[in-house]
N, C-alpha and C positions, 0 to 999 in steps of 0.2 A: 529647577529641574523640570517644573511643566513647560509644557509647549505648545503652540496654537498646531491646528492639523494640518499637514498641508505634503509634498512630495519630499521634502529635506525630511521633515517628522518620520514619515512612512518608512525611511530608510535608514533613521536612527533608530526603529522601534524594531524594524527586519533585523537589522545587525545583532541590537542588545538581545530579545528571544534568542537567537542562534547561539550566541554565546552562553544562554545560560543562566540570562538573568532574566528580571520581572520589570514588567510595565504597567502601570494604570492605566485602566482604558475606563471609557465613556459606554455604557449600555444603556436600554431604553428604560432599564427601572431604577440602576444604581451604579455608580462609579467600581470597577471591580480592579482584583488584582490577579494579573495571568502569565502564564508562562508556557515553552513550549511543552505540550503534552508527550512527547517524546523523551523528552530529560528528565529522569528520574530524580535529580537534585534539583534542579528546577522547581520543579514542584513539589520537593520535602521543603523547600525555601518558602515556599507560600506559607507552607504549616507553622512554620516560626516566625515566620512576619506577623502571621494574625493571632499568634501564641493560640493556635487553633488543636485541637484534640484529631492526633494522628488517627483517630479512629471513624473520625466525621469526614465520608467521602467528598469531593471536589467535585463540581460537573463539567464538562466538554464544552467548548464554544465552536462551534462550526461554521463552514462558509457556506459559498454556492453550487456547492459541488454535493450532488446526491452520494454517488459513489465512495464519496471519503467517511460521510459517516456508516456505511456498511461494512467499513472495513475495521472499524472501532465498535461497532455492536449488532444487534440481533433487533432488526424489526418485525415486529408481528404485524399482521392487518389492521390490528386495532390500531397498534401504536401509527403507525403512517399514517393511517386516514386520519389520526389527531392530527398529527403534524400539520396535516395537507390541510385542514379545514382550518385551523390556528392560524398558517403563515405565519412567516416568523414574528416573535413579539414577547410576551412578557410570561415564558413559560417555562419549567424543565420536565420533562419525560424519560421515569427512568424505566429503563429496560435491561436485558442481560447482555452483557459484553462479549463478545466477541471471542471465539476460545482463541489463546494460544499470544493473546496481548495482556500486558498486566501495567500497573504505575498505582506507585502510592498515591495518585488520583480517588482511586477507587479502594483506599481503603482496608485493602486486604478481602472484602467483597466480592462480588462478580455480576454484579451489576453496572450501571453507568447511566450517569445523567447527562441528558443533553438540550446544547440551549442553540436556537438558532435568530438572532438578535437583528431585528431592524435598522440597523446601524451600518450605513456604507461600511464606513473607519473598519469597523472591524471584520465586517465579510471580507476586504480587501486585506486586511492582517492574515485572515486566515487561508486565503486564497493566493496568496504572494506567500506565507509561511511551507504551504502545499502540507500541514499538519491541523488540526484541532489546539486550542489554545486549552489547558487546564486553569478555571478561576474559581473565582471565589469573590463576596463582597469584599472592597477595599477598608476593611476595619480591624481594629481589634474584637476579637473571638467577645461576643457578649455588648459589644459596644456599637454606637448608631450608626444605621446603612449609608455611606455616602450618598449625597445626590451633588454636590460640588465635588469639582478636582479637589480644592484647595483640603473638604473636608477628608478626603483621601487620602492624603500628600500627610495632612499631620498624623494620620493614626499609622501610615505603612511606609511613609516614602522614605522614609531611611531605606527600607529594606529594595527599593526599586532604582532602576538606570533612567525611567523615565516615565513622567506624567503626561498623560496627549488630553488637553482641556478644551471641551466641546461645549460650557456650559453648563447649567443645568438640568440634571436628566430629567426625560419628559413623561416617567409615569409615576417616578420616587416614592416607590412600593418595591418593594421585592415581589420576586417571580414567583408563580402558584404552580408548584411542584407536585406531580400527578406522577403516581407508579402504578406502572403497568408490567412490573416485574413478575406478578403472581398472578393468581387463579381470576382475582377480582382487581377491581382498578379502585384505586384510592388514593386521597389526598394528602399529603402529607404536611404542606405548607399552602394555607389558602393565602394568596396574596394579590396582585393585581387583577386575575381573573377570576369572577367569581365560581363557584361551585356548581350553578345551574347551569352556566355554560360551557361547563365541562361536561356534566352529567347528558345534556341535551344530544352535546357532537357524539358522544359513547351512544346511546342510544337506551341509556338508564333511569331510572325513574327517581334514583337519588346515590350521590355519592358518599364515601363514610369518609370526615375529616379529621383529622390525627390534630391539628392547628390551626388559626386562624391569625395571619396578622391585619386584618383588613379593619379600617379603623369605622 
């Protein structure tokens, strides 16, 4: 089922999304599993692949396209000037969704995380899809964050049409997840990025962290 990346890939991966199904993809901290954010079974499929808790939101994978994530959420000054001073990399930023879109992405929530990934492959997924990918790590709910396809492929790839294998990922930490849904901004998963240099771009004197996976 895996496949090396290349233009036949890209348009086995366009096909399977549109129909409905999941792919493994290649990100810059961990092997994930995504589908299109638009299809609401689509992404209840994710939930059961990872035997993940329908209650634990999804985040958004975006392209190059500013405009497409406004149309999926609500950026505040804060949240932008993160983005903009981060470029894209090994982060999620959540904020409040967008009124008037929903997907069991989020939860039942109304919020929304968003990842914008270093990775050609997948800017070009999500900019060829003309939609946001809904992911997730490619594991089992509780079980270790891929950083190989292969380790991918054994925890979810029953449940996917196709693995696209890039290697190994080049930060193999999960993303350091920063909400800026509320009054104050806070960490909720510190991971590849640490806390100062989140706290530094906000312009704060110290963040409050919910978690730490950073070893």
């Amino acid at each position: 089922m895996s496949a090396l990346p290349g233009p036949g890939v890209m348009d086995r991966a366009i096909e399977a999304l549109r129909a409905g199904q999941r792919v493994i993809i290649p990100t810059d901290t961990v092997y994930g599993i995504a589908a299109d954010a638009r299809n609401a079974a689509a992404v209840g499929a994710i939930y059961a692949a990872k035997q993940r808790d329908p209650s634990v939101p999804l985040q958004l994978l975006f392209g190059r396209d500013p405009a497409l994530v406004d149309r999926y959420a609500v950026l505040t000054d804060e949240a932008r000037g993160l983005m903009e001073a981060l470029g894209p990399g090994p982060w999620t930023v959540i904020v409040p969704v967008r009124e008037g879109w929903d997907s069991p992405a989020l939860a039942g929530g109304r919020t929304v995380g968003i990842r914008i990934v270093p990775v050609e492959l997948v800017l070009d997924l999500v900019d060829l899809l003309g939609a946001p990918l809904a992911a997730s790590s490619a594991n089992i709910s509780d079980g270790p964050s891929p950083v190989t396809c292969a380790e991918a492929e054994r925890q979810v790839g029953l449940h996917c049409a196709l693995a696209i294998d890039t290697g190994p990922t080049a930060e193999g930490l999960d993303s350091t997840v920063i909400d800026l849904s509320g009054l104050e901004p806070r960490i909720l998963r510190e991971g590849a990025i640490d806390r100062e240099i989140i706290a530094r771009i906000l312009g704060v004197p110290q963040i409050p962290v919910l978690r730490s996976i950073r070893p």
